[in-house]
PAKOLTOR-675089 format. One line per 10 residues: number of its first residue (from 1); their letters; for each residue x, y, z of C-alpha. Coordinates in nm, 3 decimals, always signed. Layout:
residues N
NUM	a	X/Y/Z | ... $
This chain:
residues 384
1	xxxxxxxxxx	+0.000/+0.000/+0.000 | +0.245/+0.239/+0.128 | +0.478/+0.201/-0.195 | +0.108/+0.260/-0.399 | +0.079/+0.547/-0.211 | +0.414/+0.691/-0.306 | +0.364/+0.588/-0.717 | +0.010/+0.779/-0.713 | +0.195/+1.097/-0.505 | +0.417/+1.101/-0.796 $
11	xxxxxxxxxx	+0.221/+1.066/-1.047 | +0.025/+1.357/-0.926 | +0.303/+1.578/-0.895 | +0.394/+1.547/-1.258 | +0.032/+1.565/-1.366 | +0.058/+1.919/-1.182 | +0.363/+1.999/-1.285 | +0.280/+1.945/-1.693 | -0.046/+2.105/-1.607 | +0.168/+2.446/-1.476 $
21	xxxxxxxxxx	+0.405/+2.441/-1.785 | +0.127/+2.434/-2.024 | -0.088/+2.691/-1.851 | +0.219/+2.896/-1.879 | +0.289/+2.807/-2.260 | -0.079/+2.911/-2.295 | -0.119/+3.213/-2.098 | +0.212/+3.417/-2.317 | +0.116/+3.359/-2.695 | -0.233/+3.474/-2.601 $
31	xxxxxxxxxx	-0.108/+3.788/-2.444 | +0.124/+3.852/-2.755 | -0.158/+3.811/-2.981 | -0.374/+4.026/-2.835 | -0.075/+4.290/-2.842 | +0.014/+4.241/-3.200 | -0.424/+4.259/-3.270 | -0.398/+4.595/-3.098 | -0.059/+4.709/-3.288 | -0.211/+4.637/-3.655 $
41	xxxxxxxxxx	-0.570/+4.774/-3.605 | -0.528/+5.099/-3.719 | -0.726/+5.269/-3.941 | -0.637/+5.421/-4.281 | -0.865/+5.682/-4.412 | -0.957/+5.706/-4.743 | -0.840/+5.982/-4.987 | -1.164/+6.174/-5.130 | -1.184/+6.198/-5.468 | -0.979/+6.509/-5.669 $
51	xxxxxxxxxx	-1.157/+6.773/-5.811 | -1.234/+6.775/-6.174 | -1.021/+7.092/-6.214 | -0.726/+6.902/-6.118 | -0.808/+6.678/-6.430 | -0.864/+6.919/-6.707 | -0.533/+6.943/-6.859 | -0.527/+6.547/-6.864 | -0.874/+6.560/-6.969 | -0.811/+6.773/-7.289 $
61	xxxxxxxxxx	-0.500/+6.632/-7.431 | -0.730/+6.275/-7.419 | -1.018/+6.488/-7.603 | -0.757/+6.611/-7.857 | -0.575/+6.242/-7.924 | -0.941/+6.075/-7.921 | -1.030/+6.377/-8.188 | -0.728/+6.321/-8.387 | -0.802/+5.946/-8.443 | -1.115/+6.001/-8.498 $
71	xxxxxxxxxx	-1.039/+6.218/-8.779 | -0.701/+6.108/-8.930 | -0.791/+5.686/-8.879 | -1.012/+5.684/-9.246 | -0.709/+5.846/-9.394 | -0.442/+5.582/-9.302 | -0.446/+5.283/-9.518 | -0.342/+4.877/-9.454 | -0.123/+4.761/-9.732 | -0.038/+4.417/-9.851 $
81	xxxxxxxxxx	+0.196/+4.285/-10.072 | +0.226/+3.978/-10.224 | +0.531/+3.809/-10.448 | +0.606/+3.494/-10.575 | +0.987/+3.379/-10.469 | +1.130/+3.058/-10.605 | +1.135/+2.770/-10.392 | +1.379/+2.464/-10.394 | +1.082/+2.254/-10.351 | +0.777/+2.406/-10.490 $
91	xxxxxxxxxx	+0.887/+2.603/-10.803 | +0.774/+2.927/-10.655 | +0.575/+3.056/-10.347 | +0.414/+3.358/-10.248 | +0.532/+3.565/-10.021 | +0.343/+3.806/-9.790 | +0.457/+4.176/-9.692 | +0.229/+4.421/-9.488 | +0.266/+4.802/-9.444 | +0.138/+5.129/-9.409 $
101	xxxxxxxxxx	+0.009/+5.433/-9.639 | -0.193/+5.714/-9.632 | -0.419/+5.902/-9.890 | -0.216/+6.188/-10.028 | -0.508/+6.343/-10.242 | -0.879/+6.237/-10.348 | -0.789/+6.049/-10.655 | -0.679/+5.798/-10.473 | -0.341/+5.860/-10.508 | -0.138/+5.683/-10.140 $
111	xxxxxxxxxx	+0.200/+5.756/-10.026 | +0.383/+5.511/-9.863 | +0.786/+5.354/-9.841 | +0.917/+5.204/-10.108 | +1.033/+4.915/-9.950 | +0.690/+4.839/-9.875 | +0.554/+4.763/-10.264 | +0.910/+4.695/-10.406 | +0.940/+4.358/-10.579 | +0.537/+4.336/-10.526 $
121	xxxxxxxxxx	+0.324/+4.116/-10.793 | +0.016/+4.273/-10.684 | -0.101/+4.494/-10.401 | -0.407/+4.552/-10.184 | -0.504/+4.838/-9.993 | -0.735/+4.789/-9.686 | -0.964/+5.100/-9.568 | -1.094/+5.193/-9.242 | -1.443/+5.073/-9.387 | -1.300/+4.727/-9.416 $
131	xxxxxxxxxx	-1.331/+4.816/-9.815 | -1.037/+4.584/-9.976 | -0.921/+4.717/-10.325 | -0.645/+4.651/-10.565 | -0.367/+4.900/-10.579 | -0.112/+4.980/-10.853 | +0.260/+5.161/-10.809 | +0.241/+5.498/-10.954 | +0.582/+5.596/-10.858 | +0.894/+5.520/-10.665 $
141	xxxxxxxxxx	+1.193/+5.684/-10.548 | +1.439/+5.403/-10.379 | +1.677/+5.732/-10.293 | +1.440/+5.867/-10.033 | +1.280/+5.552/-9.990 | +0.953/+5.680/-10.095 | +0.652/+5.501/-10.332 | +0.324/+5.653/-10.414 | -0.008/+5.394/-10.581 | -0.335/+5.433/-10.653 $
151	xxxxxxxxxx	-0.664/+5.293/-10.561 | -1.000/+5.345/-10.733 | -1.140/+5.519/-10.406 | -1.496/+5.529/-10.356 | -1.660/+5.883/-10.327 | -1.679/+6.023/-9.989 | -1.443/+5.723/-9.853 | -1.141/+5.936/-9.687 | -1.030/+6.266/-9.711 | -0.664/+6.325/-9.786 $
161	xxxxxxxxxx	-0.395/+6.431/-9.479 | -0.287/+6.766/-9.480 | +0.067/+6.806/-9.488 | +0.254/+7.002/-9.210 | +0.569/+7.189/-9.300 | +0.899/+6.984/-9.141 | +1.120/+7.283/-9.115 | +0.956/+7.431/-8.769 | +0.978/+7.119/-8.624 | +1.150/+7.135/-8.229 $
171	xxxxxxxxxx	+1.325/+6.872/-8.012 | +1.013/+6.753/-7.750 | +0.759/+6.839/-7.995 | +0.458/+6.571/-7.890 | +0.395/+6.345/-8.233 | +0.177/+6.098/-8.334 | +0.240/+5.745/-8.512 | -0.047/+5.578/-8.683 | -0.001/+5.274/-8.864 | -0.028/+4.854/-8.870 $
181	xxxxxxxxxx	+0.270/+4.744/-8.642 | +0.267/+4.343/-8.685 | -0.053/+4.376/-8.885 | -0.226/+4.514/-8.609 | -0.494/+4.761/-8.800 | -0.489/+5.126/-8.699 | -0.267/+5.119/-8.397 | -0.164/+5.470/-8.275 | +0.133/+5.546/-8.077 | +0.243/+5.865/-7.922 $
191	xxxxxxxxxx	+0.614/+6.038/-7.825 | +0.790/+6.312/-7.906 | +1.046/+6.458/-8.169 | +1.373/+6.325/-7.998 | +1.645/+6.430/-8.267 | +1.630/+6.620/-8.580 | +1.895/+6.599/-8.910 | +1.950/+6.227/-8.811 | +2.148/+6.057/-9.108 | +1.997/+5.710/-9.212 $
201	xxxxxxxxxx	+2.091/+5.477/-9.455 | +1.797/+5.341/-9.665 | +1.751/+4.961/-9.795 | +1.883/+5.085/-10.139 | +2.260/+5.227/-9.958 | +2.163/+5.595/-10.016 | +2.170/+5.834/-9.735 | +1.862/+6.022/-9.567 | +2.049/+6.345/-9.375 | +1.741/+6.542/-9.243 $
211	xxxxxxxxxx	+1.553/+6.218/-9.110 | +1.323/+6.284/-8.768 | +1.424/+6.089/-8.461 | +1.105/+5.992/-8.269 | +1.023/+5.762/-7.934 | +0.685/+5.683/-8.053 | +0.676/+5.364/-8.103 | +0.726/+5.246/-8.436 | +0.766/+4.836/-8.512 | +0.704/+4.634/-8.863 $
221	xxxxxxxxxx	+0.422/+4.744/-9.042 | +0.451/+5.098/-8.954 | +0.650/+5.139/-9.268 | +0.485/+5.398/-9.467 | +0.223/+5.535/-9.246 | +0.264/+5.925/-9.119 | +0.407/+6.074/-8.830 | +0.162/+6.349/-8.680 | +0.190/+6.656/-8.511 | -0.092/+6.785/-8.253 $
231	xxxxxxxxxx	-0.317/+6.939/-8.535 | -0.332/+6.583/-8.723 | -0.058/+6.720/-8.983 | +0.184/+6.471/-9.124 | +0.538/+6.598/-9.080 | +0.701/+6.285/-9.184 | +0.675/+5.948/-9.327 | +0.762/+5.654/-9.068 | +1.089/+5.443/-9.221 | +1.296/+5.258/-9.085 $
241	xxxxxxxxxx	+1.400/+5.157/-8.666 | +1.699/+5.093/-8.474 | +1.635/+4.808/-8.280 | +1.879/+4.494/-8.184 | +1.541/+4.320/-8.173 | +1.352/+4.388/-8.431 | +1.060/+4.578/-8.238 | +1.047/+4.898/-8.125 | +1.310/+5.035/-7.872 | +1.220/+5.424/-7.873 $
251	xxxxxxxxxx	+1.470/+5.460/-8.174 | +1.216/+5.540/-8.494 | +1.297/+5.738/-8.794 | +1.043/+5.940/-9.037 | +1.137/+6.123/-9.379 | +1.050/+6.508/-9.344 | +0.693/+6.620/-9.513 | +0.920/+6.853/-9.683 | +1.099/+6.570/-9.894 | +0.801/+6.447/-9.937 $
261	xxxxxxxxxx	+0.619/+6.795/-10.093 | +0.937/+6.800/-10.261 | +0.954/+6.419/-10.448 | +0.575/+6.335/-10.465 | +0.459/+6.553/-10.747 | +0.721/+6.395/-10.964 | +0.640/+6.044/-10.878 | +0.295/+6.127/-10.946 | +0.318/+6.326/-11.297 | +0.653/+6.103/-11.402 $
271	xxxxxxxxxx	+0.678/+5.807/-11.197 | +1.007/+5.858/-11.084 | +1.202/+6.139/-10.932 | +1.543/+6.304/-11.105 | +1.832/+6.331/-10.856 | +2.164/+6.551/-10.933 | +2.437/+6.419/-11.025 | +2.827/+6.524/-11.120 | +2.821/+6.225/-11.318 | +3.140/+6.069/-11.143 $
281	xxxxxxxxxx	+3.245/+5.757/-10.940 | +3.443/+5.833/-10.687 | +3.688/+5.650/-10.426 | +3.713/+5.747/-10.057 | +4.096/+5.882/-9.944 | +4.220/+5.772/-9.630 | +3.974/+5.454/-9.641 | +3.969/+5.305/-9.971 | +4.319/+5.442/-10.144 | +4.551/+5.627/-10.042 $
291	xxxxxxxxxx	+4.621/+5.970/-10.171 | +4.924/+6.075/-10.377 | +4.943/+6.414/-10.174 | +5.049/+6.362/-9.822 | +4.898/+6.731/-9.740 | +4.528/+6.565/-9.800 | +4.410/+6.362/-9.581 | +4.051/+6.348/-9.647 | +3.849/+6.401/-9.989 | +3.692/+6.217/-10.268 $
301	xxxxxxxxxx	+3.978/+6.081/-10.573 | +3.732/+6.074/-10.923 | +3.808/+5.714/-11.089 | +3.595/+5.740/-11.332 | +3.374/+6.007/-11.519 | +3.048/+5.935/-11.701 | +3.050/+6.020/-12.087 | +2.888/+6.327/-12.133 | +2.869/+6.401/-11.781 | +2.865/+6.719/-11.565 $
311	xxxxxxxxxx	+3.230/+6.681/-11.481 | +3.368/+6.611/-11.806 | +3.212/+6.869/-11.988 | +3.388/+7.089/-11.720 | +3.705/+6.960/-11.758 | +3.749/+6.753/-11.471 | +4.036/+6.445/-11.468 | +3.975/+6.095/-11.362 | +4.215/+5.873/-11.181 | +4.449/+5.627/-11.443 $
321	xxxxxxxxxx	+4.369/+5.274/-11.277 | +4.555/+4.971/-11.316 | +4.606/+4.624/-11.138 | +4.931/+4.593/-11.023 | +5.032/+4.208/-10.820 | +4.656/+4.186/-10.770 | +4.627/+4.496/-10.654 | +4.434/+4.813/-10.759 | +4.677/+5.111/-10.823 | +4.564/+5.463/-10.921 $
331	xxxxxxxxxx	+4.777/+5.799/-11.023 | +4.642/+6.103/-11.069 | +4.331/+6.208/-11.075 | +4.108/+6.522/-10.943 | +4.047/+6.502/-10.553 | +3.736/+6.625/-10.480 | +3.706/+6.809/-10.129 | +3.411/+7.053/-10.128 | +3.120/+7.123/-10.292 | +2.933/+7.437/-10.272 $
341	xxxxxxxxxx	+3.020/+7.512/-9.930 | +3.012/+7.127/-9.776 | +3.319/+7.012/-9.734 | +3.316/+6.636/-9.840 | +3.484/+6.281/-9.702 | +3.231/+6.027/-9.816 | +3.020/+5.926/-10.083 | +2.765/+6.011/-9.857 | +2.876/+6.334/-9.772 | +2.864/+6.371/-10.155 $
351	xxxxxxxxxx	+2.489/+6.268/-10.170 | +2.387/+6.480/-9.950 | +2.562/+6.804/-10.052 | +2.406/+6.741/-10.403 | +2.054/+6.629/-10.252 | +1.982/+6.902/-9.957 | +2.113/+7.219/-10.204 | +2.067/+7.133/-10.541 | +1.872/+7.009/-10.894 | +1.996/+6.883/-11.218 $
361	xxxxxxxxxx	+2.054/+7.202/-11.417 | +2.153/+7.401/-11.083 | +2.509/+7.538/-11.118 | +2.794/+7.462/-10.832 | +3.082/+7.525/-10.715 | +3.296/+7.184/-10.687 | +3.647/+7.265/-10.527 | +3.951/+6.978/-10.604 | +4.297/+6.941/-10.559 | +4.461/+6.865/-10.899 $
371	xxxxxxxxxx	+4.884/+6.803/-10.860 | +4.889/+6.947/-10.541 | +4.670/+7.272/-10.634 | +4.298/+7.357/-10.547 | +4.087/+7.448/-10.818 | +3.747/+7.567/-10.768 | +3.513/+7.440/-11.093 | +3.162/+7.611/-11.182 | +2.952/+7.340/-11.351 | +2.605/+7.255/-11.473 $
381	xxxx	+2.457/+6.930/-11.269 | +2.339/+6.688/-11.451 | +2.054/+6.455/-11.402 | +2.052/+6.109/-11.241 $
């Protein structure tokens, strides 16, 4: 008895004793809780509303982009190209192209890159209407990159865009892109003018030296459609991107309206636009041959003169060329350095001079070096 006793003392003292530790264990987390229930039950008012007045400058520019779209949409056109390219396999296969245009007058007449219906078999132009309707090229200018064709366009359809005037244009001006990025109809994008006199080089080599630099986003498909100012004006035609991946990165380019005033009419009346030329090929000194004259670094060596040209009826020289151990050597030759008041390095640099100042029949001044002396030439451009 007395050692039953003793087991059942025990075993109520660690009954008790498990009953105190757990009372304790109990007793703290609740008293924590409660703490961290008080701590976290404060209350966050609610900001009223702002007044409308705060919202009227937002409110407007939305009013004037909604407005602009509303207007400018029926004027931007969907085009799509289609050309059969041979095929190992099947003898030949179409292949589909997609861009942008917009209606430059009402006969119908659309302006758009010509990268966009170069190579083309046939065209189609898709309206805001959903109307589908054969197109044919009109004109193209590979230089400037620009194309103009020509629907049959249904009374009252679209109106044409009126164009803006590119020389007044500023650094932050607010733009507008509308076009068919990825074939996505009527998409409009907005940024602002980020660069002006950007030189770009055009899927034919030649050189674009007043090109606008915009952030608006501009991706495949774009090609062709117009860059907008606030009004709804176009002040350029969107070209070409810079982008490591193919879409847009912020970096878009546009050709000035002005070019566009400028080559349009002629694609139009003649289907083709007449550049100026000296009638000359040139090499590039310093990165293609070397010059003879060790006091010019820089400059433009003439290899070889057209027959008839603008530089041989003024008298210039062309370099003698000859192939010496496999290797091209030249002697003599005029070294062209400046024309007008450009001084020129490139071919480029050449293109542009000619391009931004002059037309065939204009007269210029072309400065060389001939044996060491600089001669300054007055001729009569001809046409390219």
């Amino acid at each position: 008895m007395r050692r039953g006793n003793r087991l059942l003392m025990f075993a109520i003292l660690i009954l008790g004793f498990m009953l105190g530790v757990m009372a304790a264990f109990e007793l703290l987390p609740r008293r924590a809780s409660i703490t961290a229930a008080q701590d976290t039950a404060t209350v966050i008012p609610t900001p009223t509303p702002l007044p409308d007045s705060v919202y009227a400058e937002l409110d407007a520019r939305d009013q004037i982009m909604i407005n602009l779209y509303d207007r400018i949409n029926p004027s931007v056109v969907h085009i799509s190209s289609s050309q059969n390219v041979p095929s190992f396999f099947y003898g030949t296969v179409p292949q589909e192209g997609t861009g942008s245009g917009f209606l430059y007058d009402d006969q119908g007449h659309i302006v758009t890159n010509n990268h966009v219906v170069a190579g083309a078999d046939s065209l189609d132009v898709l309206l805001s209407n959903g109307l589908n309707l054969p197109a044919t090229v009109v004109g193209t200018d590979p230089y400037y990159d620009l194309a103009v064709v020509k629907i049959d366009l249904p009374a009252g359809t679209a109106s044409p865009l009126s164009l803006g005037d590119s020389d007044g244009l500023k650094v932050g001006q607010t733009v507008i892109a509308i076009g068919n990025p990825f074939g996505l109809d009527r998409t409009l994008t907005t940024g602002v003018i980020s660069a002006l006199g950007r030189r770009i080089e055009t899927d034919a080599g030649t050189a674009i030296g007043q090109a606008i630099q915009t952030d608006a986003a501009i991706n495949p498909g774009n090609s062709g459609g117009p860059l907008l100012d606030a009004h709804g004006r176009v002040v350029g035609i969107n070209t070409a991107i810079n982008s490591p991946s193919g879409g847009s990165v912020g970096i878009g380019f546009a050709v000035p309206v002005n070019i566009i005033k400028q080559v349009v009419p002629s694609l139009i009346k003649d289907g083709h636009y007449t550049h100026p030329s000296l009638g000359v090929q040139v090499a590039e000194i310093g990165t293609e041959v070397a010059s003879n004259d060790p006091n010019i670094q820089h400059g433009l060596l003439i290899v070889q003169m057209d027959s008839g040209g603008a530089a041989e009826k003024a008298g210039l020289q062309a370099a003698t060329v000859r192939v010496q151990r496999g290797r091209y050597v030249v002697s003599g030759g005029d070294i062209v350095t400046a024309i007008g008041d450009k001084q020129v390095a490139s071919r480029n640099d050449l293109l542009l001079a000619l391009e931004e100042n002059y037309r065939p029949g204009d007269s210029v001044d072309v400065t060389i070096v001939r044996d060491g002396k600089t001669i300054t030439q007055t001729l009569t451009l001809g046409a390219q």
